[in-house]
C-alpha positions in Angstrom: 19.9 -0.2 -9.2 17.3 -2.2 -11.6 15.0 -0.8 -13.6 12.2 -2.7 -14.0 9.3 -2.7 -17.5 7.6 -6.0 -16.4 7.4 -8.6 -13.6 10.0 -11.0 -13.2 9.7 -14.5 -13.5 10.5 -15.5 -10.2 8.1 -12.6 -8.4 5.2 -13.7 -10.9 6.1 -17.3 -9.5 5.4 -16.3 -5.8 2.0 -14.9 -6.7 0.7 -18.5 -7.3 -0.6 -20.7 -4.5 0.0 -24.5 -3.9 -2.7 -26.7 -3.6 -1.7 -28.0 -0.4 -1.7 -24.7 1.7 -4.5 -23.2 3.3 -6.0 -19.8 4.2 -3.5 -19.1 7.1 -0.5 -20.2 4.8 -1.4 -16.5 3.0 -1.4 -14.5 5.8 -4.1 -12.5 7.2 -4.1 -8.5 7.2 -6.0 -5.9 9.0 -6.9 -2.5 7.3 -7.7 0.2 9.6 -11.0 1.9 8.8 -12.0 6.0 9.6 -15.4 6.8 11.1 -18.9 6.7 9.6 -18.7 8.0 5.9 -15.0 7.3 5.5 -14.8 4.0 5.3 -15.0 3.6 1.0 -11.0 4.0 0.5 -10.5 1.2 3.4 -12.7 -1.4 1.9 -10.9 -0.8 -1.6 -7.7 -1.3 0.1 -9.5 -4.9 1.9 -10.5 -6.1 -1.1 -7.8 -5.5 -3.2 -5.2 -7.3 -0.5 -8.1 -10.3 -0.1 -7.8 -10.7 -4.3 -4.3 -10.3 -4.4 -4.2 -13.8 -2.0 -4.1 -12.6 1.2 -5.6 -15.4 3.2 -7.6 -13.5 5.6 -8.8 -9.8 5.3 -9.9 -7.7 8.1 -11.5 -4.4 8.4 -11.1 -2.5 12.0 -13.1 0.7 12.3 -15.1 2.2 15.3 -18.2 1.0 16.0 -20.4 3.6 14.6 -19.0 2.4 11.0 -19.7 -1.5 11.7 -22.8 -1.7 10.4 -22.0 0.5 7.2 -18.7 -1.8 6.4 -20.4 -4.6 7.2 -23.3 -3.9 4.6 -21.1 -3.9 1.6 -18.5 -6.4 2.9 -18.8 -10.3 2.6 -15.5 -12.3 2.3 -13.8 -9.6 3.8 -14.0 -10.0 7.6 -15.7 -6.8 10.1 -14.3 -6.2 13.7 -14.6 -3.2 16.3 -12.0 -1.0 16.9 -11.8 1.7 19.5 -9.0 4.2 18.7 -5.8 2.7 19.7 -6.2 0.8 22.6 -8.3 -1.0 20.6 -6.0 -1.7 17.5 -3.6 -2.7 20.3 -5.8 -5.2 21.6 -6.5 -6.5 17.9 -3.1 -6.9 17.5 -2.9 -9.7 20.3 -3.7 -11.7 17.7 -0.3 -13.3 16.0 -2.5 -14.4 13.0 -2.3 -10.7 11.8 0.6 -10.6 10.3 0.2 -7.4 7.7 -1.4 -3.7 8.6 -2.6 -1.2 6.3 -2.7 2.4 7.7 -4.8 5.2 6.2 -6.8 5.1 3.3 -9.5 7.0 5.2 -8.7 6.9 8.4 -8.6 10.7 9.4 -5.9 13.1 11.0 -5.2 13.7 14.4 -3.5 12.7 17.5 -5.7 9.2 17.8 -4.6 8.9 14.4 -0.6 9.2 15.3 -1.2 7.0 17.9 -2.5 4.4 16.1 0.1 4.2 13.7 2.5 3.9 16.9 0.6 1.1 18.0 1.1 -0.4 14.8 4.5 0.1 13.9 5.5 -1.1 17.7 4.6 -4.2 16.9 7.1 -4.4 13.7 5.0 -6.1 11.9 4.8 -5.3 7.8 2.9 -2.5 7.2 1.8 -0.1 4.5 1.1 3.6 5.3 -0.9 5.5 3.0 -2.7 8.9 2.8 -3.7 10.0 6.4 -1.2 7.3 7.6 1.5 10.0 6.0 -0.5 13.2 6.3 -0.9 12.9 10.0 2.4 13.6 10.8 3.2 15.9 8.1 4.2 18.4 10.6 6.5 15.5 12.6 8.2 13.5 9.8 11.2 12.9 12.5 8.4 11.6 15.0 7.3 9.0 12.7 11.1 8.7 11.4 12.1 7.4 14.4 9.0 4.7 14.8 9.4 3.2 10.8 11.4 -0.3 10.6 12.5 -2.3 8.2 9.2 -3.9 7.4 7.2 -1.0 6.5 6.2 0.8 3.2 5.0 4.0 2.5 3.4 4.8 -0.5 3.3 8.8 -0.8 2.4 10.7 -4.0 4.2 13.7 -4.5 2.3 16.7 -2.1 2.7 13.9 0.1 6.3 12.9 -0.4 7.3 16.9 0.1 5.4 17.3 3.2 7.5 14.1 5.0 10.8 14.8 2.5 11.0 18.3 2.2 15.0 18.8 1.9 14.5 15.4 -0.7 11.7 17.0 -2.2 13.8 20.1 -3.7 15.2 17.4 -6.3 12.1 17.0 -7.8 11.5 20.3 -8.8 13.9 19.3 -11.0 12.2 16.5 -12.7 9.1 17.5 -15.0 6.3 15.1 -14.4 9.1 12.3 -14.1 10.7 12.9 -17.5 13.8 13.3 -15.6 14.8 10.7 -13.9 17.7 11.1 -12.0 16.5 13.6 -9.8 13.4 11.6 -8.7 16.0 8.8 -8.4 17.8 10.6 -5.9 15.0 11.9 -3.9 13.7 8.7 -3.4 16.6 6.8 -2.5 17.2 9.8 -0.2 13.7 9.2 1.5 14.1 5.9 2.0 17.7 6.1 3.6 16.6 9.1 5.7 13.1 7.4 7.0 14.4 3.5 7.1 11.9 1.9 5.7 10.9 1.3 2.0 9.3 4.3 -0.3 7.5 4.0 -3.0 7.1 7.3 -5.0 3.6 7.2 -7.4 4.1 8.5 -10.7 4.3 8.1 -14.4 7.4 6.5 -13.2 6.7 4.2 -10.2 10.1 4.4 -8.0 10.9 2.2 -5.2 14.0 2.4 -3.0 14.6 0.8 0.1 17.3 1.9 2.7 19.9 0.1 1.4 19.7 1.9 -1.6 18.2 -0.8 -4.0 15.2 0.4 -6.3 13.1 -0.7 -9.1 11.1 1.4 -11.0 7.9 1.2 -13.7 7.5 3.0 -16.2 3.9 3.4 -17.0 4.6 5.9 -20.2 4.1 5.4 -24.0 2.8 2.1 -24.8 2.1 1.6 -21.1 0.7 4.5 -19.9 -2.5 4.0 -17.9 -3.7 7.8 -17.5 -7.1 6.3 -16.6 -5.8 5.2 -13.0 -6.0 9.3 -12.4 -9.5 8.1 -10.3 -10.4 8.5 -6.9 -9.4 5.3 -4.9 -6.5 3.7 -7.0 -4.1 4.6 -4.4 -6.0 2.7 -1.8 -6.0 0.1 -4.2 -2.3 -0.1 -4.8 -2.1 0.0 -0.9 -4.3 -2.6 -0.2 -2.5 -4.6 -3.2 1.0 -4.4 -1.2 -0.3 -5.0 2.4 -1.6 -8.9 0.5 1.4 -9.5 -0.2 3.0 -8.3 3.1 0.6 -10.6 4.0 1.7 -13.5 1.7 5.1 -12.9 3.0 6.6 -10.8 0.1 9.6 -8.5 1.2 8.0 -5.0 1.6 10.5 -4.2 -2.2 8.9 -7.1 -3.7 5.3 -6.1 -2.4 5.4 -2.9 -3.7 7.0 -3.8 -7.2 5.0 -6.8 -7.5 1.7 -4.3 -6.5 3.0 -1.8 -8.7 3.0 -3.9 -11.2 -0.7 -6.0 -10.8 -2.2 -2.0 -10.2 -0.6 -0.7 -13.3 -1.8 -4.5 -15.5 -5.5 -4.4 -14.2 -5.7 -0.8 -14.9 -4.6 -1.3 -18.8 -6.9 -4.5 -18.7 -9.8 -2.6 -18.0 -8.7 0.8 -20.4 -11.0 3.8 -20.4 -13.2 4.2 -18.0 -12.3 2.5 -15.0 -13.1 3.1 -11.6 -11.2 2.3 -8.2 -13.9 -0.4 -7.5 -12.7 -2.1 -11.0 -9.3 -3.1 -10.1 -9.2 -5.6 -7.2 -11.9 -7.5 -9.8 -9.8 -7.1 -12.9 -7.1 -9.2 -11.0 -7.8 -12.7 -11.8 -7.7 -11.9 -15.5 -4.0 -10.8 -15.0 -3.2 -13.9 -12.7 -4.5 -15.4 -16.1 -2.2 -13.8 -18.3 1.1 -15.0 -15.8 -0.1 -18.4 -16.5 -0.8 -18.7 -12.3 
C-alpha cells in the first residue's frame, strides 16, 4: 500500500505529449449521453476527458438529444445512439478505445444493457452514477461483467448500495478520519467486484484487485470543500476515461484524475462550478512544468 499527498514524477511525466504524435496516438473516448434534458453531466465528463489529452472525444446520446449536445459542443465530437444496439454498433469502431458510463444516462433495463454492451467489449471504462445505480439491486450481475480494465468511481450511498457487507466498515470511519476502515472496505470492493474502485471522499482511496491502493488526502492545507458542486463527479469521471484513453492503467487514471480534479479545484478556490474544472486544467499542466 502507498499513500499518496502529490503526483509522482513519473505519472506527471505521462501527462505530457510528444511533438511527434498525433490525435489518434491519445486515444479517442466515447461518453454515453441520457435523453433530452440529461445530457449536462455527460458533456462535463467529454470535456474534461478531451482537456485532459484525450485525442478524440465523443458524445453518444439518442437522437432526440443531438441537436441539444450538439448546440453547446464544438471540439467535442456528436453521434446517434440508439439504446444498445446502437452503442454496440458504435463500438465497431477499434479507434474507441475508452468508454465512460453514466453521468446522466438514466436507470433501467436499456441502461444495464448498455453497460453489458460495453463492458463485453473489455475495453477501459469508467462507470459512474447511473452506470452504478442501475444495478443497485444486482451488484453480482454487474460483478460478474467488470474486468480488469474498468473503474468505478462510487461515492459513498453509492458504494453501500454495490458493497453492502464492505460498507458496514465504514460506519466505522467518521467522514474518513479513520482510515483503516475505509481502507478495508475498499480493498474489499475491489477484490470482490475485480475491477478498480475509487471511493470519493475527503480521503480519495483507490484499490485495485490485487490489493494495491493509493490514496489523497484532500484535508487541512489541501482541502477543497468547494468541489461539494453539482457535476464534479462527472468531471473526475470524464478526467479518468482521458486517460484510459491516453493509455493510463485504470490505478494510474484514477490517481492521476484524482489528483488533476482535486489541483484545478484549489486553482480556482471559492466559488467554482463543475463547468470550471476541465478549463482550469492547462494552468495545472503549467504548474508540472508539461
Amino acid at each position: 500500500m502507498s499513500g499518496v499527498t502529490g503526483l509522482s514524477p513519473a505519472l506527471a511525466s505521462r501527462l505530457a505529449k510528444n511533438v511527434d504524435q498525433h490525435k489518434y496516438d491519445h486515444g479517442h473516448a466515447l461518453v454515453v449521453a441520457g435523453g433530452p434534458g440529461q445530457g449536462g453531466a455527460a458533456r462535463l465528463a467529454a470535456r474534461a476527458a478531451l482537456r485532459v489529452g484525450a485525442g478524440l472525444v465523443t458524445v453518444g446520446c439518442p437522437v432526440e438529444a443531438m441537436t441539444e449536445n450538439a448546440a453547446q459542443l464544438t471540439s467535442v465530437m456528436v453521434r446517434q445512439l440508439k439504446g444498445s444496439a446502437g452503442l454496440e454498433d458504435a463500438l465497431g469502431d477499434a479507434r474507441i478505445n475508452a468508454l465512460c458510463i453514466g453521468p446522466g444516462l438514466g436507470r433501467g433495463t436499456e441502461s444495464r444493457n448498455m453497460v453489458r454492451v460495453a463492458l463485453s467489449t473489455r475495453r477501459p471504462i469508467v462507470l459512474d452514477a447511473d452506470g452504478l445505480t442501475s444495478f443497485a439491486d444486482a451488484p453480482r450481475a454487474l460483478f460478474g461483467l467488470l474486468h480488469g480494465a474498468a473503474v468505478l468511481t462510487p461515492h459513498e450511498g453509492e458504494f453501500a448500495k454495490l458493497f453492502p457487507e464492505q460498507a458496514r466498515l465504514l460506519k466505522d470511519a467518521s467522514r474518513g478520519q479513520i482510515l483503516d476502515p475505509r481502507r478495508e472496505a475498499v480493498m474489499a470492493a475491489a477484490a470482490r467486484c475485480g475491477a478498480t474502485v475509487l471511493l470519493k471522499g475527503p480521503v480519495t482511496l483507490v484499490a485495485d484487485p490485487s490489493g494495491h491502493m493509493v490514496e489523497l488526502h484532500l484535508t487541512g492545507a489541501d482541502a477543497v470543500p468547494w468541489l461539494a458542486t453539482a457535476g464534479a463527479g462527472d468531471v473526475l469521471a470524464g478526467l479518468i476515461t482521458g486517460l484510459l484513453a491516453r493509455g493510463f492503467s485504470p490505478v494510474q487514471a484514477a490517481e492521476a484524475g484524482a489528483w488533476l480534479h482535486a489541483a484545478a479545484a484549489r486553482l480556482i478556490g471559492a466559488g467554482l462550478i463543475a463547468e470550471d474544472l476541465p478549463d482550469a486544467l492547462p494552468a495545472v499542466f503549467e504548474e508540472l512544468e508539461l
